[in-house]
C-alpha positions as CSV (number, residue, x, y, z in Angstrom):
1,X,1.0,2.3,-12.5
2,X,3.1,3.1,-15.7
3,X,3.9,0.0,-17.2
4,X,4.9,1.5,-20.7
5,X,8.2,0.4,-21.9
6,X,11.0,3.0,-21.8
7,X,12.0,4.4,-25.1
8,X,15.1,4.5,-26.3
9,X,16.0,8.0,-25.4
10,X,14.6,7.9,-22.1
11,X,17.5,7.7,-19.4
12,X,17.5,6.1,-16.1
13,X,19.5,9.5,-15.0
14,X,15.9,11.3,-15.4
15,X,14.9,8.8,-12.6
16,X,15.6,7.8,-9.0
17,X,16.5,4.7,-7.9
18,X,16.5,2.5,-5.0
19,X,19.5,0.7,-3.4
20,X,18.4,-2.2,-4.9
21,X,18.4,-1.0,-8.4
22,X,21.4,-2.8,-9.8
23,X,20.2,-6.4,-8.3
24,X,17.2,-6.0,-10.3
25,X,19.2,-4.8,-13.1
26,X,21.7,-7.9,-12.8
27,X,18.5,-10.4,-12.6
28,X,16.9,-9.0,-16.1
29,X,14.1,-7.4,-14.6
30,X,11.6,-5.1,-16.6
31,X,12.0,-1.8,-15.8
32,X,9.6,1.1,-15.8
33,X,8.9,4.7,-14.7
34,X,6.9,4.5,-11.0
35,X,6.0,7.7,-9.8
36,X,9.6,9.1,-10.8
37,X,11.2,5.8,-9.5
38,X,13.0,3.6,-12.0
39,X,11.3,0.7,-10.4
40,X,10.9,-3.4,-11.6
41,X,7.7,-4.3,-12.8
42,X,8.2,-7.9,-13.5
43,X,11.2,-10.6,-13.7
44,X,9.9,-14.1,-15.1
45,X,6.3,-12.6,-15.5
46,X,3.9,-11.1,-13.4
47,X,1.3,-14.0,-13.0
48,X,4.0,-16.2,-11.8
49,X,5.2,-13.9,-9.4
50,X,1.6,-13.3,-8.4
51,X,1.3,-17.0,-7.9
52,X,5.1,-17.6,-6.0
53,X,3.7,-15.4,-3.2
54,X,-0.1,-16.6,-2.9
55,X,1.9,-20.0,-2.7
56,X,5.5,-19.9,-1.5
57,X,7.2,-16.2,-1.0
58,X,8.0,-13.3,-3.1
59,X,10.4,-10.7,-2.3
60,X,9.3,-6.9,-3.3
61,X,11.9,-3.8,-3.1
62,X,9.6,-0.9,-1.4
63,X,12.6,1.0,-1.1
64,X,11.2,4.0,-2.9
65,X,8.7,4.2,0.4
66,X,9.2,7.2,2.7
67,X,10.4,6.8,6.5
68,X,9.7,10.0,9.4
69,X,10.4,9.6,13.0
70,X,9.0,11.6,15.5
71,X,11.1,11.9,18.6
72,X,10.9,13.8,22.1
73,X,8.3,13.6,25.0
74,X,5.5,15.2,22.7
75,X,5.7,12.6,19.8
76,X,3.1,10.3,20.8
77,X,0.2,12.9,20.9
78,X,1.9,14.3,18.1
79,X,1.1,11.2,16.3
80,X,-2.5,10.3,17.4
81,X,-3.3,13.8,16.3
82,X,-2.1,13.4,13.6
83,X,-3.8,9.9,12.1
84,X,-7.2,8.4,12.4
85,X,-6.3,5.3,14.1
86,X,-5.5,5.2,17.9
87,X,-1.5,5.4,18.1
88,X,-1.6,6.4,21.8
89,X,-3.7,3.2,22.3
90,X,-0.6,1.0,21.0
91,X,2.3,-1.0,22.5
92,X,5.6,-0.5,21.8
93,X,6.3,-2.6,19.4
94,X,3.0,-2.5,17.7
95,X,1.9,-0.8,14.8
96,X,-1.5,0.5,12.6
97,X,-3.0,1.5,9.5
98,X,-4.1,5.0,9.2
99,X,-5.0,8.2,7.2
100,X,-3.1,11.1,7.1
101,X,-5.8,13.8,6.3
102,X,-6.7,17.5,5.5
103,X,-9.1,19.6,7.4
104,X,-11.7,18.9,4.8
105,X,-11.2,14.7,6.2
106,X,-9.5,14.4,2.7
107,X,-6.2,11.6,2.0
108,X,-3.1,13.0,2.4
109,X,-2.0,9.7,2.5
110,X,-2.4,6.4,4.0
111,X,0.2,5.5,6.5
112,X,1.4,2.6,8.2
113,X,2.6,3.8,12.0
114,X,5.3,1.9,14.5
115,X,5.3,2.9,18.3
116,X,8.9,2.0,19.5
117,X,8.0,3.9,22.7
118,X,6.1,6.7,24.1
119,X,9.0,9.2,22.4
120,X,9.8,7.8,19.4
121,X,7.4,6.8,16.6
122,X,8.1,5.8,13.0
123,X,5.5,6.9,10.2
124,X,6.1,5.0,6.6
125,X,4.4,6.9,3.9
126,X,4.2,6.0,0.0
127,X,7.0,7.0,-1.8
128,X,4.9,10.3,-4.7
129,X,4.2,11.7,-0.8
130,X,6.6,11.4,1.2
131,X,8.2,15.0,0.9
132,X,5.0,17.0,0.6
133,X,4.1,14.5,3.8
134,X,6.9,15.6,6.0
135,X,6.3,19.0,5.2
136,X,2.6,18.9,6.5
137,X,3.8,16.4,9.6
138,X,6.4,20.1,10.5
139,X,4.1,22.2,10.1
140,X,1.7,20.4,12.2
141,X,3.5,20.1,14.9
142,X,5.9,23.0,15.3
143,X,8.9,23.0,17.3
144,X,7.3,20.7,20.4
145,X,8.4,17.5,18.5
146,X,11.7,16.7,16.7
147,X,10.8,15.1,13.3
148,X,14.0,12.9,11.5
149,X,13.3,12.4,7.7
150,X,14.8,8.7,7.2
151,X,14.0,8.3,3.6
152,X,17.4,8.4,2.1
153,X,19.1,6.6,4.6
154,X,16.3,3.2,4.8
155,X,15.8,0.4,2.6
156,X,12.5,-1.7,2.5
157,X,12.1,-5.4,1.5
158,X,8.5,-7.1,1.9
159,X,9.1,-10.9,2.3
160,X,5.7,-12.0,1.5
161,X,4.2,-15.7,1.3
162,X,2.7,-18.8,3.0
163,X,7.1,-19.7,3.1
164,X,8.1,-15.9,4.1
165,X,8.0,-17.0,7.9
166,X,10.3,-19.9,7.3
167,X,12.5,-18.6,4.9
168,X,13.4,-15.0,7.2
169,X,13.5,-17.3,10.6
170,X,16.3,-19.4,8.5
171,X,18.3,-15.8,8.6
172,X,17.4,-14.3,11.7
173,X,17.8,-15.4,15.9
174,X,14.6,-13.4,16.3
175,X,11.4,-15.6,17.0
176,X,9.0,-15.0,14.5
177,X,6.2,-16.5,16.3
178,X,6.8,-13.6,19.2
179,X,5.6,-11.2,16.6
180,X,2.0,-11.1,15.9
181,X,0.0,-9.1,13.2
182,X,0.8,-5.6,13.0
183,X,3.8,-5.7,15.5
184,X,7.5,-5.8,14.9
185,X,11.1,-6.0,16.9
186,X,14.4,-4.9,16.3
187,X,16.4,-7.5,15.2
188,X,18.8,-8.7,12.9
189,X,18.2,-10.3,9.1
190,X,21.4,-12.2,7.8
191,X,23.8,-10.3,10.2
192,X,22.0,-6.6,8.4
193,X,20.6,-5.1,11.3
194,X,16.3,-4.8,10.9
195,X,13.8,-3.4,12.0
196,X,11.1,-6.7,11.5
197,X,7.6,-5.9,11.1
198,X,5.0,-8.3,10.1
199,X,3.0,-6.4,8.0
200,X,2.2,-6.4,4.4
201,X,0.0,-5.4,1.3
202,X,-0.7,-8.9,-0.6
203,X,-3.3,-10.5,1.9
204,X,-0.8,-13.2,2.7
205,X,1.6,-13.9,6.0
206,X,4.5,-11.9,5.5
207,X,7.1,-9.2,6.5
208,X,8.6,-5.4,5.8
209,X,12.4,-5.6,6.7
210,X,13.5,-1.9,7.2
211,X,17.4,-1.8,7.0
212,X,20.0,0.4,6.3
213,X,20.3,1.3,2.6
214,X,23.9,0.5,2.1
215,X,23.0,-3.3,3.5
216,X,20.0,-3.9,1.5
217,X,21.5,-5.7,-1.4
218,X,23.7,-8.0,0.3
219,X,20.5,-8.4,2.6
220,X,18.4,-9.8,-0.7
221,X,20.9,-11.5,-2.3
222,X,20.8,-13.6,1.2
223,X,17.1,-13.7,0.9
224,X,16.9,-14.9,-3.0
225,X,19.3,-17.7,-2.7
226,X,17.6,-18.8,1.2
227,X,14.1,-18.9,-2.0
228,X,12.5,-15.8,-2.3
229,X,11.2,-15.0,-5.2
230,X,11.8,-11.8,-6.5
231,X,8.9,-10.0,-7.7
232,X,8.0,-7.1,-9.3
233,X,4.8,-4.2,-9.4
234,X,2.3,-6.1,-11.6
235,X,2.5,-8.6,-9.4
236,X,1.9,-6.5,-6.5
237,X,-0.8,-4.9,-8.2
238,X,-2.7,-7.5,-8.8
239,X,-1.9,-9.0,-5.3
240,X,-3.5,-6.0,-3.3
241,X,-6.5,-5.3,-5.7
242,X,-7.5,-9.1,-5.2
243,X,-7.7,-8.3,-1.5
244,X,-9.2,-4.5,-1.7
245,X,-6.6,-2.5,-0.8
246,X,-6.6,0.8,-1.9
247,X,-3.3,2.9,-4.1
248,X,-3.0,6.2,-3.3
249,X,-3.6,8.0,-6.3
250,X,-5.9,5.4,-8.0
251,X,-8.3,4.7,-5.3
252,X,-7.8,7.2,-3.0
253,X,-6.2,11.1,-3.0
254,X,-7.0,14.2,-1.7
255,X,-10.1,14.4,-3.4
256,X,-11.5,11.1,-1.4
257,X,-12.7,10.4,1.8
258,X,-11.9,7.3,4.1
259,X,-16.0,6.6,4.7
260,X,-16.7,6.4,0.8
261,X,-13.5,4.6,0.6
262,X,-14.4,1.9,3.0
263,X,-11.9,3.1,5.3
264,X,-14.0,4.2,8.1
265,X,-12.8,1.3,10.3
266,X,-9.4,3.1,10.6
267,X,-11.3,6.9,11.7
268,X,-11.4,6.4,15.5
269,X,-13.5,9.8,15.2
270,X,-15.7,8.7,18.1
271,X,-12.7,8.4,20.6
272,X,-10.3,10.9,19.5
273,X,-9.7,14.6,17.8
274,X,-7.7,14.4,14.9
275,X,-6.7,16.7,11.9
276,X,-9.7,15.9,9.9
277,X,-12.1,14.3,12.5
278,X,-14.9,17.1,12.5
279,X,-15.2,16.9,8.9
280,X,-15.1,13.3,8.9
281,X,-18.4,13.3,11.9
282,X,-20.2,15.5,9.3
283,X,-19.9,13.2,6.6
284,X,-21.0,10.2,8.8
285,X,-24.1,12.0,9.4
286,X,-24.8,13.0,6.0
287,X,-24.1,9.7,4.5
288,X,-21.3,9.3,1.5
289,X,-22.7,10.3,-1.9
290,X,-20.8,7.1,-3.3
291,X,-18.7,4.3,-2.7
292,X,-15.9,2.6,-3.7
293,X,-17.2,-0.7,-4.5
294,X,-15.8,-4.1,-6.4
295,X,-16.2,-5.3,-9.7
296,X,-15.9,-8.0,-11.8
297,X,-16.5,-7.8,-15.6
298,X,-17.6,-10.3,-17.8
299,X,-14.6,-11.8,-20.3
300,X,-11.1,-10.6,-19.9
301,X,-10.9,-7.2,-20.9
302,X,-9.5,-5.0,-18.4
303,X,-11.4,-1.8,-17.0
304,X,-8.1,0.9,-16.5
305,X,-8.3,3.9,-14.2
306,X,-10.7,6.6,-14.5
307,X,-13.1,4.2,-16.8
308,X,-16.6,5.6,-16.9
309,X,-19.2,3.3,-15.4
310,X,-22.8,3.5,-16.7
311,X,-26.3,1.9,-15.3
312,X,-28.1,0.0,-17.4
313,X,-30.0,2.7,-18.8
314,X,-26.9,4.6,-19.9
315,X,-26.6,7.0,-17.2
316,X,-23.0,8.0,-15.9
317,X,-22.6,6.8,-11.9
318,X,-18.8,6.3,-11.3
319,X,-15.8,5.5,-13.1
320,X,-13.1,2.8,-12.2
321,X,-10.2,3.5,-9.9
322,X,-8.4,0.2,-10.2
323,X,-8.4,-2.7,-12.8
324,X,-7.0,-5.5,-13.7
325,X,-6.8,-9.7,-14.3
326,X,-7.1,-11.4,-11.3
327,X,-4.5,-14.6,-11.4
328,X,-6.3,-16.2,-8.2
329,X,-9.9,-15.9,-9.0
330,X,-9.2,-16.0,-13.1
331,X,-11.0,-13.0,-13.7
332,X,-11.2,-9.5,-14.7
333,X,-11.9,-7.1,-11.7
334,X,-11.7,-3.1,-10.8
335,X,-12.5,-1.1,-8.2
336,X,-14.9,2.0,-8.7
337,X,-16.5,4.7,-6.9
338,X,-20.0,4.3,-7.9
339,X,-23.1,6.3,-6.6
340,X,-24.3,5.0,-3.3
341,X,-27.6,4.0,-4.5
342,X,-26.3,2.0,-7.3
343,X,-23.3,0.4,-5.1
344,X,-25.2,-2.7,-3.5
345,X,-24.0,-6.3,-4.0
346,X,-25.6,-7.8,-7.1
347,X,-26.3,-4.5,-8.7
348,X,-25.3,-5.5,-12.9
349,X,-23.5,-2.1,-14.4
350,X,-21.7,-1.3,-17.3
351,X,-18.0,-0.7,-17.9
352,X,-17.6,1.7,-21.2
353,X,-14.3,0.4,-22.3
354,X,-13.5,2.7,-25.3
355,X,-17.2,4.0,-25.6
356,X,-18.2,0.1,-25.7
357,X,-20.4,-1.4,-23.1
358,X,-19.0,-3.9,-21.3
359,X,-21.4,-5.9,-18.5
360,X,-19.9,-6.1,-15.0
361,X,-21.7,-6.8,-11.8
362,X,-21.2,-5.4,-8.2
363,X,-19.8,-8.2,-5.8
364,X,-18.6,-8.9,-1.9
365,X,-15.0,-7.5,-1.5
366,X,-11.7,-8.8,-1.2
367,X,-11.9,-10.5,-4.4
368,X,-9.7,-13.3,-3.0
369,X,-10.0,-15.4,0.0
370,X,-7.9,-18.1,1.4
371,X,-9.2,-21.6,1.8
């Protein structure tokens, strides 16, 4: 993540926006470049909005995310040959985690997938993909499935938070409760209509409200003055490294794999063929050359991407995809890809933060845990 400050001759014109852009605007929030998005990186400060969703609810604009439909008879195998995870296995109205991969078994992206029914499915992809996505998703599958790019026309506010239950059934006659873990309904949010999926990417209760883009900002001004806290990308960043969960393009890319990235539970390559899958059976059976491992340093300097990591002898094993202080655990911690014989619990490394060795030890992952 960018978090420089914009210099004066910098223009918001060089960078797209969300429809949310000018609430954030109105509400003082620091702006920064994200990936070509003129996106909020804090409000009030990003430890405080860390903490307003690990205790109440925050409100996040993912706007910038991408949104693809597949439609027609064939868009259900479509999808499951697509991803790793089992799409075809799912109910309407449920949803999975997956990789989008390359022949090699390499990240395209990671995806979140919706089955509405057996001929219309909803792939959400991160925003710096999304077109080169939807171009691979065509060519893939041809003419025998109808694909509808959404992006422009959908909005995307995560309501996330011990509270974010409460807070959304106060604006909604949808029953939460009815919607478990990775399933959502169609609904409606404050009168906006929603598609409500209880999701999320902080490790706490919470929910991705999908709307139309011209109702998304009277749809969070409803949801800041019902409490929600907005919040900005520190905060998020911090939120989903305390848990583990990987950013495309820090921790993993086309040049990773899901089994070194710890993803292997979302490769279903014993059940199903998928772009990828051979490549992916060859590198179970050779064994990952590394890992991608937590860390947390000693004191409270931070380890930023691509950090070299050394043994204690000096030697070069891995460098850091992810770093940064931890609010909830009060501690500096990183995520690194680390040879796999050096990537067991306990193992003591160092961090060379500006050629200067800093001690950090390998530990049990997610960071955080709920009491």
């Amino acid at each position: 993540m960018d978090s420089r400050p914009r210099r004066f001759f910098e223009t918001m014109t060089d960078l797209k926006t969300t429809p949310l852009h000018a609430a954030h605007v109105a509400a003082g929030a620091r702006m920064v470049d994200f990936g070509g998005w003129d996106m909020p990186v804090q409000y009030q400060g990003a430890k405080a909005e860390h903490f307003a969703v690990r205790e109440a609810v925050g409100l996040f604009d993912v706007s910038h995310m991408g949104e693809v439909f597949l439609l027609g008879p064939e868009a259900l195998a479509a999808a499951d040959h697509l991803v790793t995870n089992r799409v075809a296995q799912l109910a309407d109205g449920q949803a999975c985690y997956a990789g989008l991969l390359n022949e090699a078994g390499h990240f395209l992206d990671d995806v979140a997938v919706y089955r509405v029914h057996n001929e219309r499915v909803m792939i959400c992809l991160n925003a710096s993909n999304a077109h080169k996505d939807i171009a691979w998703i065509r060519q893939q599958v041809g003419a025998r499935v109808e694909i509808e790019d959404r992006c422009a026309e959908t909005a995307q506010i995560a309501v996330q938070g011990p509270k974010a239950a409460a807070l959304l059934q106060s604006l909604t006659p949808t029953d939460l409760s009815t919607i478990g873990t990775y399933r959502f309904a169609m609904g409606e949010v404050a009168g906006v209509s929603a598609m409500i999926a209880r999701t999320g990417y902080t490790g706490e209760d919470g929910f991705e409200l999908y709307v139309p883009s011209a109702h998304a900002h009277a749809l969070w001004d409803h949801l800041v003055a019902g409490g929600g806290i907005p919040c900005g990308l520190g905060a998020r960043d911090s939120l989903r490294l305390e848990m583990k969960y990987a950013l495309y393009g820090n921790d993993i890319s086309e040049s990773t794999n899901p089994i070194e990235a710890g993803l292997s539970w979302i490769c279903k390559d014993k059940f199903k063929d998928f772009i990828g899958a051979e490549a992916l059976r060859q590198i179970r059976a050779e064994g990952p050359r590394r890992k991608l491992v937590g860390l947390t340093l000693e004191g409270r300097r931070i380890a930023r991407h691509d950090t070299p990591v050394h043994d204690l002898d000096g030697k070069p094993i891995g460098r850091i995809t992810s770093g940064a202080y931890a609010p909830s655990v009060d501690a500096s911690i990183a995520m690194a890809y680390l040879e796999t014989d050096t990537s067991s619990v306990g193992t003591a490394v160092h961090v060379m933060i500006r050629d200067k060795a800093h001690p950090a030890t390998v530990v049990k992952t997610p960071f955080y845990t709920k009491n």
